[in-house]
N, C-alpha and C positions, 0 to 999 in steps of 0.2 A: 664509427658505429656508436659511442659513447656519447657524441652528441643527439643523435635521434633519439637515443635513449634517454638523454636527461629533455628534449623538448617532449616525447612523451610523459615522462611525469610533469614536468609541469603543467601539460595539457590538462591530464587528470589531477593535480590540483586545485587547477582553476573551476575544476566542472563539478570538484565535490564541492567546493565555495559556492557554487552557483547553484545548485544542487540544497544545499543549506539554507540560504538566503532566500530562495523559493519556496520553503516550506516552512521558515520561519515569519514570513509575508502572509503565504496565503492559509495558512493554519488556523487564523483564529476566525475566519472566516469560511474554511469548510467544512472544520469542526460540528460550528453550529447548526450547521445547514443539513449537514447529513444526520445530526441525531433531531432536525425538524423533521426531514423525511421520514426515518425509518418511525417517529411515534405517530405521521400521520398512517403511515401505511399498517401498525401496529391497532390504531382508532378504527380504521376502515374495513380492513381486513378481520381482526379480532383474533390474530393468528401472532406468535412469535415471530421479530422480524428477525430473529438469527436461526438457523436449524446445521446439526452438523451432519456432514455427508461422508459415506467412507469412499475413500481411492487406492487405487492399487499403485505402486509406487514401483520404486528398484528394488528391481528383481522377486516380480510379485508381492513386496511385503504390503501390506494393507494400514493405511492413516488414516486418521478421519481433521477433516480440515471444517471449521466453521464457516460459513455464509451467511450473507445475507441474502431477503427475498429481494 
């Protein structure tokens, strides 16, 4: 059993590595892109493009989590 067990983590080592090195690639790159979007839809709109919304959570407790439009 000890074995499955250590090929599982290495599994999830390899995928947080992978996991890392995909968001250190494509970060500087969707970074910019998304805050190109949300100012044209901020120009176009003439609306804030973030607004917070509330949700009911566990055990009915109530959040409020930000969005974008």
């Amino acid at each position: 059993m000890s074995k499955n067990r250590n090929d599982l983590e290495d599994k999830l080592k390899w995928q947080r590595a992978s996991d890392l090195m995909t968001l250190a690639l494509l970060s500087p790159i969707l970074i910019p892109a998304t805050a190109c979007v949300l100012a044209i839809s901020y120009l176009d709109c003439g609306i804030p493009p973030f607004y917070v919304q509330s949700r009911v959570g566990y055990m009915g407790r109530e959040f409020n989590i930000v969005k974008a439009r």
